[in-house]
SELO-810391 format. One line per 5 residues: number of its first residue (from 1); for each residue x, y, z of C-alpha. Coordinates in steps of 0.5 Angstrom, whole numbers, plus 500, padded with zeros to 3 digits. Layout:
SELO-810391
NUM> X Y Z  ... .
end
This chain:
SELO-810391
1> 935 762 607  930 768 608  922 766 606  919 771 601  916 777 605 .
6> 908 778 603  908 781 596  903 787 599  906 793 601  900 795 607 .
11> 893 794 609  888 796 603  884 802 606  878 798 607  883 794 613 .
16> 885 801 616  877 803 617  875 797 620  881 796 624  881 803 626 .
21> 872 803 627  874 795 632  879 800 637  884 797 634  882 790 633 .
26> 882 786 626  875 784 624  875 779 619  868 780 616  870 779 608 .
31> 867 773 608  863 771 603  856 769 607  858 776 611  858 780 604 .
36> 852 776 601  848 777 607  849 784 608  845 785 599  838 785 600 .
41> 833 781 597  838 774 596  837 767 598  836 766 605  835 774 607 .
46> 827 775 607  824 775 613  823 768 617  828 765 612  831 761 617 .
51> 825 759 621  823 756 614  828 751 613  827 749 621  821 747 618 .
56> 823 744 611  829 740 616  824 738 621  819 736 616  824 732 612 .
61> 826 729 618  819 727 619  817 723 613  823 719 613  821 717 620 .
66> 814 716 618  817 712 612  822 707 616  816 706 621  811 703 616 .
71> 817 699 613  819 696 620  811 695 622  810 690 616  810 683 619 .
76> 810 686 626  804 684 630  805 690 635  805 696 631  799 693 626 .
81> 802 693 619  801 687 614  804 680 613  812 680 611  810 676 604 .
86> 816 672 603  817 668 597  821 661 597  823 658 590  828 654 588 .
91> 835 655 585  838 650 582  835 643 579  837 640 586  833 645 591 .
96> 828 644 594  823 651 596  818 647 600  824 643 604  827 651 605 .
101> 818 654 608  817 646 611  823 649 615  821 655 616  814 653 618 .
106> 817 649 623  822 654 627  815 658 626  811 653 631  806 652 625 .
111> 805 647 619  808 648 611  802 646 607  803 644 600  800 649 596 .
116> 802 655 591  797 659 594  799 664 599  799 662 606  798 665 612 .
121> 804 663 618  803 668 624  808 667 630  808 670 638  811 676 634 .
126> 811 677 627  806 676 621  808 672 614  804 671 608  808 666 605 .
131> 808 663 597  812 657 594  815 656 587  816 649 588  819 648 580 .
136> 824 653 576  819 656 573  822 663 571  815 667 569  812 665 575 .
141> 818 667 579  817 674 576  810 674 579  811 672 585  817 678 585 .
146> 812 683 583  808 683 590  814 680 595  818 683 601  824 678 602 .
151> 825 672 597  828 666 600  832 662 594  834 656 596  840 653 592 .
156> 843 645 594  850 645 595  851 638 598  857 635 596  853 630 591 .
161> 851 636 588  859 637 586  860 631 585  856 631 579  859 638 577 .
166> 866 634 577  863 629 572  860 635 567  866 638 566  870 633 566 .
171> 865 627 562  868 627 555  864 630 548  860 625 543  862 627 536 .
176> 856 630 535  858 635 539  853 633 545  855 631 552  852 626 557 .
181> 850 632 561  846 638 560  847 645 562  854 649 565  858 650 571 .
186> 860 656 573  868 656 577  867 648 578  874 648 581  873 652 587 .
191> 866 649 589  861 653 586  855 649 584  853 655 580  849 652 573 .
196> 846 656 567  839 655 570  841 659 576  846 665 573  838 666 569 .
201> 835 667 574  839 671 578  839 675 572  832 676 571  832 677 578 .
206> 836 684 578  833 686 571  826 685 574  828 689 580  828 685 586 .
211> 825 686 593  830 683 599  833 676 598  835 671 603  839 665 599 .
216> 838 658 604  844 654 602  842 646 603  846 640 603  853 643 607 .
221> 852 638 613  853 632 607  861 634 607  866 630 611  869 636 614 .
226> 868 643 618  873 645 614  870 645 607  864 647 610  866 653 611 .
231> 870 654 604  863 652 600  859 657 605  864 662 605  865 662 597 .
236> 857 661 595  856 669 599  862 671 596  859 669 590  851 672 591 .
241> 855 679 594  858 680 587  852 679 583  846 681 588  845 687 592 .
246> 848 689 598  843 686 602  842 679 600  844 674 606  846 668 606 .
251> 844 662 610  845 655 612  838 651 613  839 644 615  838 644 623 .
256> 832 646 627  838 652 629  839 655 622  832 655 621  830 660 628 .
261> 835 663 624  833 664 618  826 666 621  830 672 624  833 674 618 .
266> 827 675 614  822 678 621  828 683 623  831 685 615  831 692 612 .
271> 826 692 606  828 694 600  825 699 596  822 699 590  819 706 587 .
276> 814 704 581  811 699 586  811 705 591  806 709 587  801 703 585 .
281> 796 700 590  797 692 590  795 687 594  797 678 593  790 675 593 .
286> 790 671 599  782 669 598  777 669 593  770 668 591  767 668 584 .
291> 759 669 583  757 666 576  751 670 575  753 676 577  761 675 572 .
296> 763 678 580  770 676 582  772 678 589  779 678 592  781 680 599 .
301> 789 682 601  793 687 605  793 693 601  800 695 600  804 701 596 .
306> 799 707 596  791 708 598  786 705 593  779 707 590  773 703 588 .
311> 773 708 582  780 706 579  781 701 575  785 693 577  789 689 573 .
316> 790 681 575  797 680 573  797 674 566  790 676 566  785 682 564 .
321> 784 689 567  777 691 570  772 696 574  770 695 581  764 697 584 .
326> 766 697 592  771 696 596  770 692 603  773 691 609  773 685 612 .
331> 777 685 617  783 682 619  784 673 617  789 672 622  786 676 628 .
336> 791 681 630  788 687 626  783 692 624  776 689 625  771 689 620 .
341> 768 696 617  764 693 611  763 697 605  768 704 605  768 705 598 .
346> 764 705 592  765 706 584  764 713 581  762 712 574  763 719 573 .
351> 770 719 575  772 712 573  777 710 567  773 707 562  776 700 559 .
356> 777 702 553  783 705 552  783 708 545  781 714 543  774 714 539 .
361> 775 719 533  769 722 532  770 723 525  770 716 523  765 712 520 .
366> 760 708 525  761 701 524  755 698 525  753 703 519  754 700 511 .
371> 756 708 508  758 714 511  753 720 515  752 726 512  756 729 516 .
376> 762 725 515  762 726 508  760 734 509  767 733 514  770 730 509 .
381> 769 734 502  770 740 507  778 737 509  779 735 502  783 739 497 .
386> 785 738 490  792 739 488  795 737 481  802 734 482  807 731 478 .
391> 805 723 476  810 718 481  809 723 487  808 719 494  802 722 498 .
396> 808 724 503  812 728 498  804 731 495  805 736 501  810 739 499 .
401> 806 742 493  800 744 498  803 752 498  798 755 503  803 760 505 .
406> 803 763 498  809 761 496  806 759 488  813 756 485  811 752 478 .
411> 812 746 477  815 746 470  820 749 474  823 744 478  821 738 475 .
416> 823 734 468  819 735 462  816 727 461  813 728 468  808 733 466 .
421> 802 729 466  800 731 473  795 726 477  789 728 483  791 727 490 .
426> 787 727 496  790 731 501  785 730 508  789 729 514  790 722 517 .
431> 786 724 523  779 724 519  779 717 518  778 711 523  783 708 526 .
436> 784 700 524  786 700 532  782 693 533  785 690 539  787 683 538 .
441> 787 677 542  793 675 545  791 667 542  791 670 535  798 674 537 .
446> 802 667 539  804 662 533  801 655 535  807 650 536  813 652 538 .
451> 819 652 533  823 646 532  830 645 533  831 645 526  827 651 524 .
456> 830 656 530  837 654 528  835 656 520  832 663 523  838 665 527 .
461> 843 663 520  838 667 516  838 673 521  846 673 522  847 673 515 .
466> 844 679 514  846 682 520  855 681 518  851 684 511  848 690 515 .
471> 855 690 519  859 692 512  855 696 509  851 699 514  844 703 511 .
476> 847 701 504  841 699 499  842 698 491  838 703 487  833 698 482 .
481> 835 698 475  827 697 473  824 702 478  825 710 477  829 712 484 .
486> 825 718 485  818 713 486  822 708 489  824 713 495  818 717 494 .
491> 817 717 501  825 719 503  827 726 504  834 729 506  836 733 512 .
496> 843 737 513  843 736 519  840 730 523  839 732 530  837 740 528 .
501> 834 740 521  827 741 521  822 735 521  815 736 524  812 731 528 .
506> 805 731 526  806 731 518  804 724 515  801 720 521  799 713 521 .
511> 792 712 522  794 709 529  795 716 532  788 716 531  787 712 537 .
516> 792 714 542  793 720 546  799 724 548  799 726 555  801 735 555 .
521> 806 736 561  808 729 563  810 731 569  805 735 572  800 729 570 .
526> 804 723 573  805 727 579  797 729 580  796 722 578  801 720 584 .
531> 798 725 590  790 724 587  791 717 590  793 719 597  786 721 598 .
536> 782 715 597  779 711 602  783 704 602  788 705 606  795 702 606 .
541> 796 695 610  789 694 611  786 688 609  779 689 604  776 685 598 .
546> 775 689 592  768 686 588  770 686 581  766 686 575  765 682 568 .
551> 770 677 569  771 670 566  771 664 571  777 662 569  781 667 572 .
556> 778 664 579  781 658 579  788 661 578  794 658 583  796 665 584 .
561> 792 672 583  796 679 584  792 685 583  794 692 582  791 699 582 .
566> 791 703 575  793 710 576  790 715 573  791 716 565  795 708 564 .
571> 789 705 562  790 710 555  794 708 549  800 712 547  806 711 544 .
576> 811 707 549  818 708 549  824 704 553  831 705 555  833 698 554 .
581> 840 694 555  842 687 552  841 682 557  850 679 557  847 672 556 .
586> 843 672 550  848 672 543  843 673 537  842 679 534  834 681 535 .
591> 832 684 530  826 690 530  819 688 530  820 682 532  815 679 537 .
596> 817 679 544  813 678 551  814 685 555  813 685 562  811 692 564 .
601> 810 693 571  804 689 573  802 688 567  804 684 561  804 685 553 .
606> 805 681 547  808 687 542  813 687 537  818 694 538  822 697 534 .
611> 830 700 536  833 706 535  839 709 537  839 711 545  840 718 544 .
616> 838 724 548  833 729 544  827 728 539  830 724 535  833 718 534 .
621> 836 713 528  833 706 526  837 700 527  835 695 524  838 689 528 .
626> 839 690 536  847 687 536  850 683 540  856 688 541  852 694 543 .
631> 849 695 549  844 700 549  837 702 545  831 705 546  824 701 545 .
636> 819 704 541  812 700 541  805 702 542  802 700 549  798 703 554 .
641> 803 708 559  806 707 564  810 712 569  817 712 570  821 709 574 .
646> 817 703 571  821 697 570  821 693 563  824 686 561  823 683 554 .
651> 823 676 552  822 671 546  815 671 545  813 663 547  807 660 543 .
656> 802 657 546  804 650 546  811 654 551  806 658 555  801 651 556 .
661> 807 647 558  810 653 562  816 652 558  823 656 559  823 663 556 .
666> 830 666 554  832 673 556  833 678 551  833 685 553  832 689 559 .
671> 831 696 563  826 702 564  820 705 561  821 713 559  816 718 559 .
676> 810 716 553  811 720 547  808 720 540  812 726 537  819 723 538 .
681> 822 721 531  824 714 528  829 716 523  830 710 518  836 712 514 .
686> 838 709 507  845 710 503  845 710 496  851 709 493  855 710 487 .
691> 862 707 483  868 713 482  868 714 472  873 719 472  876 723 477 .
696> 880 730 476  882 732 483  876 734 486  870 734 480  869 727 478 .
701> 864 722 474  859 719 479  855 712 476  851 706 478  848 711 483 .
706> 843 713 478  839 709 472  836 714 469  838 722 467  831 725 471 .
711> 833 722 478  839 726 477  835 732 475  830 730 482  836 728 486 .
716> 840 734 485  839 738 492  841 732 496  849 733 498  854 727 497 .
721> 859 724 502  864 720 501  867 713 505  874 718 507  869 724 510 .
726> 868 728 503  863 732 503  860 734 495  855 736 491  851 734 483 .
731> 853 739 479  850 737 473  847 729 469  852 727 464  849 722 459 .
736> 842 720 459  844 713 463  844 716 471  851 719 471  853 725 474 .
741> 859 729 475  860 732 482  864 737 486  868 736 492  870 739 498 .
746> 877 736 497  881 731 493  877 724 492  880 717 492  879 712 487 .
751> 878 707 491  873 711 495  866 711 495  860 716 493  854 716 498 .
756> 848 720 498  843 719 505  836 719 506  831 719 511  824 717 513 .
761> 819 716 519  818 710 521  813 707 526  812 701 530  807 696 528 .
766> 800 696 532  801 689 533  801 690 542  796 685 545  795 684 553 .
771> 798 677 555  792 675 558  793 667 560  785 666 560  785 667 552 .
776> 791 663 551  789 657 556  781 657 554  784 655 547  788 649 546 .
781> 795 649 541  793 647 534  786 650 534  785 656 531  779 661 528 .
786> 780 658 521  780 652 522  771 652 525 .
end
C-alpha cells in the first residue's frame, strides 16, 4: 500500500525566490510573528516595545513581592508588621473557645485572660492579637471575622459527644411531633459530630467571606482506641475540605504538643485575601478612652488594609459613623515597633466628608420656616405648567399630554366622548420639592417584642399561600368591576418589547431621588477613591489612636469595637443594587420589602429590599416572592454606596428584645453589592386576563377583561397574547359591557386564555436605617416614643 503524494505539484514561486536568494537552503520565514513583524505600525513593533514589557514584567514581579513581603510580615517580630489577629469561637454547643486560646496561650509561654477584648500574646518570634468568642453568637462572630487574620474554630468530637448524637437519632418522637433532643446531625452514622448550629455557622462564614481558618478538633483522646481516633480525625477534615476553602486546616488540641503545633500553623500560614477589606483602612481596638466633656472617643490599633487620614470619615461597627479630628501615633504597646511620633495627621475641614449623607436640595422649603420664600415660589410658578387633560388621568399618564415638541394631537381625538370634562394637573418636576428623606432611628425601624411561635407560624401560612397563588397565575390581577381599568391602571403602560422599548429613567421619580446621588463614571471615581488613600500619612501596620468626635458614652463600653476608614463618596446615599443567592438552608419564600439586617462590609443596615430578576442590562422584572426554588435575584434598597467587590449578607430583621438578648438570626440570602445605580428599571409587570365568547378560527370575542366599552376603547393599542404563545390585537369593543373582538396570529384554542401585560416603575421603599446598637440598647423593648 503506497501513501497519497503531496496534492502540490511544485514549490510556490515565493519558496523558488527565497531558496534561490538562501544559496540553496530553504528558509522557513512564513510564520505569523515573521510576517506580523515585518508591517509597521503594529502591537509590539514601536521603538523600545520590548524594553518596555521587561519593565511591565519586572514591574509585576515587584509588587507581587512586595505583596507577599507585607503578607509574611504580619505577626513576624523580625521584619516589623503587625500582630496576626486570631480569633477563637466555638462551634458546637460542646466546644470550648477559651480552652482552645488557654491552650494556645500556654504553648505561647503567656497566660489566657478571660475577656472578650482583644488580647496581645507576644512570643520570641511572632506577635498575636488574639479575640475570644466564648458563645455561639453568630453576629458577633460575623464581627470579629470582619477584621481577623486566622479563625480558629473549636468543634468537640469526644465520644460523649457521639453518644449523645447516637441517642438524637435514635430517640423516638412524641406525638406531637417534638423530640426529647433539639437540633439535627448531619452523617451520624460515620462519626461526624456535625449539628444544625454548626453547618449555620459555616454557612454564614462562607457567605460573609471568611479569612484563613484553623478547626481544633477537642475531646479525640476520649476514644478507646488509635484507631478510631484516627477514623474521627480523618472524617471531620474531610468534611471542613468539602465545605471550607482549600486552606482550612484542621488539628487536634488536647496536649501540650498538639497545641506548639497549632501556634505554628496559625504563626506560619498563608493568609487569605479579601479584596474589599483591602481597599478600606481598618484597625481592631485594642485600647480606648473616652473624655465626657469633649464626646471625644479615642481608639488606638494597628493600622491594616490601606494608609488612613484624619480627613476621612470612620464607622464603628454596630455603631455610628464619625469625623476625626487627628491621628497619633503612640508607638508600638508590645515594644517590638515603631516609637512613638505624636500627632501625624490632622482633620481638613475643607476635604473632609460631611456626615450628612443626602443631598439638600435647594429648592426645597426651609423647615425651621412655616411658608415657603419668595424665591421658592418664584421657582415654583416658574416650573409650574397648566395642562387640560381627560378626568381620571394619573399624574404619570398627564405627561404624555405635555407636547412640547410641537406634536399638537387633540384630545377629542383619542379619547371616549364622556371623559371630555377635563381637570388642572400640576406639572412641576419631583426634584422642585424637598424630600421626606428624614433618617429614622434604627429602635423605631425594629418591632418591640419578638413574634411568638404561634404568630410566626401564621405569617409564614399566609405568605405560602400567596405565593403557590403567584406560582399559578404568575403577574395575573382581577380587572375591578366597580373601578374604570383605565384609573385603576392609570399608572401602567405598555411595552412591545421589555429589554428595548423605550423607557426614560428620569420620568416620574420619587421624591427620595432628591436626596440621593448617582455617581457619573463609576469606575473612574472607585478607582480615584481607591489610589487618593495611598497618599495619607497613616501608614499600614503602624500602630495610631484616631480622636473621634461626638460620640455617645455608650459606644465606649462596647466589648468589641472595630473601626473602619470611609472612602471617598460612601458616606453618600444612592441607590443600592446587590446580586444576591438564597441561602440552601432557609425554606420560606421572602417576599419584597420585607425588613431585613444587611451586613454590608463593615457597616450595618436596617432596610427593606425589593428583588428583581437577575438579569444583565438597565432593566429587570419585579418578583414579588424571592422563592425557594430559585437561586438567583438582585436586591434593590436604598443605602449609602459601597464599591465592589463588597460582600453582603441579609438576615431576619430581629427585634429589639433578639438584639437585647443576642438571640440567633436565621440566614436569608447572600452575595455582592453591584455598582450604585438610580437609572436602573424595576419593571413591575401586571397580567390582565379574559375568558374566549366565540371563537372563528382566529378572530374571537373576548369578555371578563373588560367591564365597560370605554377601557376597550382606551386599552385598545395594547397588543394581546395568549397562554399557547398567540399573539393579537383589539380590533374593535362588542356591546357596551367590556367585550371585544380580536385578532390573532394563528388559530386560537377554546381552553386558551387572553392576556394583555402591563408595566410600571416601582421603587424601594425609604425605610434603610444604620443598625446602630447604642440607639437600640439606650431604649429598652416595650418602651416607645408613644407611650411618653
Amino acid at each position: 500500500m503506497k501513501n497519497k503524494s503531496h496534492k502540490s505539484r511544485h514549490a510556490s514561486k515565493g519558496a523558488v525566490a527565497r531558496k534561490a536568494a538562501s544559496g540553496g537552503r530553504a528558509v522557513n520565514d512564513t510564520s505569523f510573528a515573521t510576517r506580523r513583524d515585518a508591517l509597521p505600525g503594529k502591537a509590539g513593533n514601536e521603538a523600545g516595545a520590548k524594553a518596555k514589557q521587561q519593565q511591565a514584567a519586572l514591574a509585576s514581579r515587584k509588587n507581587k513581592m512586595q505583596a507577599a513581603l507585607a503578607q509574611k510580615a504580619i505577626g513576624s517580630r523580625s521584619l516589623g508588621g503587625p500582630p496576626r489577629i486570631v480569633t477563637f469561637a466555638p462551634l458546637n454547643e460542646s466546644a470550648s473557645s477559651h480552652a482552645t486560646l488557654r491552650a494556645f496561650c500556654g504553648a505561647c509561654g503567656a497566660e489566657a485572660v478571660q475577656t472578650e477584648r482583644p488580647v496581645h500574646v507576644v512570643t520570641a518570634k511572632h506577635r498575636f492579637t488574639t479575640v475570644l468568642r466564648p458563645d455561639l453568637d453568630e453576629q458577633r462572630l460575623l464581627d470579629a471575622i470582619k477584621v481577623s487574620d486566622v479563625v480558629v474554630l473549636s468543634l468537640d468530637c469526644s465520644s460523649a459527644v457521639q453518644e449523645t448524637i447516637k441517642e438524637i437519632n435514635t430517640e423516638p418522637v412524641f406525638e406531637d411531633g417534638a423530640s426529647q433532643y433539639s437540633g439535627t446531625t448531619w452523617f451520624a452514622d460515620i462519626g461526624l459530630c456535625i449539628t444544625d448550629t454548626t453547618r449555620e455557622l459555616i454557612r454564614a462564614i462562607n457567605s460573609h467571606g471568611c479569612p484563613s481558618v484553623v478547626v481544633a478538633l477537642q475531646g479525640l483522646d476520649s476514644y478507646d482506641s488509635d484507631k478510631k481516633r484516627r477514623h474521627t480525625f480523618r472524617i471531620h477534615q474531610r468534611y471542613f475540605d468539602s465545605v471550607m476553602s482549600e486552606n482550612t486546616k484542621v488539628l487536634s488540641v488536647d496536649s501540650d504538643v498538639e497545641a506548639e503545633s497549632l501556634v505554628r500553623t496559625v504563626a506560619n500560614m498563608k493568609l487569605k485575601s479579601l479584596k474589599w477589606r483591602e481597599i478600606h483602612p481598618y484597625l481592631l481596638v485594642d485600647e480606648r478612652s473616652y473624655d465626657s466633656d469633649s464626646q471625644t472617643l479615642t481608639v488606638s490599633g494597628f493600622l491594616r488594609g490601606v494608609n488612613a487620614s484624619a480627613s476621612m470619615l470612620f464607622h464603628l461597627t454596630n455603631f455610628e459613623t464619625f469625623k476625626a479630628s487627628k491621628i497619633l501615633a503612640p508607638g508600638d504597646p508590645t515594644g517590638a515597633g515603631d516609637e512613638a511620633l505624636g500627632v501625624i495627621d490632622e482633620a481638613d475641614e475643607e476635604v473632609q466628608e460631611s456626615l450628612v449623607g443626602v443631598q439638600q436640595n435647594e429648592t426645597a422649603f426651609d423647615e425651621a420656616a412655616d411658608f415657603p420664600t419668595e424665591a421658592d415660589v418664584a421657582l415654583a410658578e416658574a416650573q409650574k405648567k397648566t395642562v387640560w387633560v381627560p378626568e381620571g388621568v394619573s399624574e404619570y399618564q398627564a405627561a404624555w399630554y405635555d407636547n412640547g415638541d410641537g406634536d399638537n394631537v387633540p384630545v377629542e381625538a383619542v379619547n371616549p366622548p364622556q371623559l371630555q370634562s377635563h381637570h388642572v394637573v400640576d406639572t412641576r418636576s419631583h426634584y422642585s420639592g424637598r424630600s421626606d428623606a428624614a433618617l429614622l432611628n434604627a429602635a423605631d425601624v425594629l418591632r418591640d417584642e419578638t413574634m411568638t411561635d404561634e404568630e410566626r407560624a401564621a405569617e409564614r401560612a399566609r405568605i405560602r399561600d400567596e405565593c403557590e397563588d403567584e406560582e399559578r397565575h404568575a403577574d395575573e390581577v382581577d380587572t375591578p368591576i366597580d373601578i374604570p381599568a383605565r384609573q385603576r391602571f392609570a399608572k401602567y403602560r405598555a411595552m412591545k418589547s421589555f429589554s428595548t422599548s423605550a423607557w426614560d429613567p428620569k420620568e416620574n421619580l420619587p421624591l427620595e431621588y432628591a436626596s440621593i446621588f448617582e455617581l457619573s463614571g463609576y469606575a473612574k471615581i472607585r478607582g480615584d477613591a481607591i489610589a487618593e488613600v495611598e497618599q495619607c500619612p497613616a501608614m499600614v501596620g503602624m500602630y495610631i489612636s484616631i480622636t473621634l468626635e461626638e460620640v455617645p458614652p455608650i459606644v465606649a463600653d462596647a466589648d468589641l469595637l472595630m473601626c473602619s476608614g470611609q472612602l471617598r463618596h460612601e458616606q453618600k446615599w444612592s441607590v443600592i443594587h446587590c446580586h444576591v443567592q438564597r441561602s440552601a438552608e432557609y425554606d420560606e419564600p421572602i417576599k419584597s420589602k420585607t425588613p431585613m439586617l444587611i451586613h454590608m462590609g463593615f457597616r450595618k443596615f436596617v432596610a427593606e429590599p425589593i428583588y428583581s430578576d437577575a438579569v444583565v442590562g438597565n432593566r429587570s422584572k419585579f418578583a414579588r416572592y424571592f422563592l425557594p426554588g430559585e437561586r438567583f435575584r438582585i436586591a434593590t434598597f436604598y443605602a449609602p454606596i459601597a464599591y465592589h467587590p463588597t460582600p453582603v449578607i441579609m438576615y431576619e430583621a430581629p427585634s429589639r428584645a433578639q438584639v437585647q438578648e443576642r438571640a440567633p438570626l436565621r440566614l436569608t440570602v447572600f452575595g455582592s453589592v453591584l455598582p450604585p445605580n438610580p437609572n436602573f428599571l424595576v419593571l413591575k409587570r401586571v397580567v390582565l386576563t379574559g375568558r374566549i365568547a366565540t371563537i372563528y378560527k382566529k378572530v374571537l370575542i373576548v369578555k371578563f377583561m373588560f367591564f365597560n366599552e370605554d377601557d376597550v376603547k382606551w386599552f385598545m393599542p395594547v397588543d394581546l397574547f395568549t397562554r399557547l404563545g398567540r399573539q393579537g390585537r383589539i380590533i374593535k369593543a362588542v356591546g357596551t359591557h367590556g367585550m371585544f373582538k380580536a385578532s390573532f396570529n394563528d388559530t386560537v384554542y377554546q381552553h386558551d386564555m387572553i392576556c394583555m401585560a402591563l408595566y410600571k416603575r416601582v421603587f424601594p421603599k425609604w425605610r434603610t436605617v444604620a443598625y446602630n446598637e447604642a440607639d437600640i440598647l439606650a431604649r429598652p423593648a416595650g418602651d416607645s416614643d408613644d407611650d411618653a
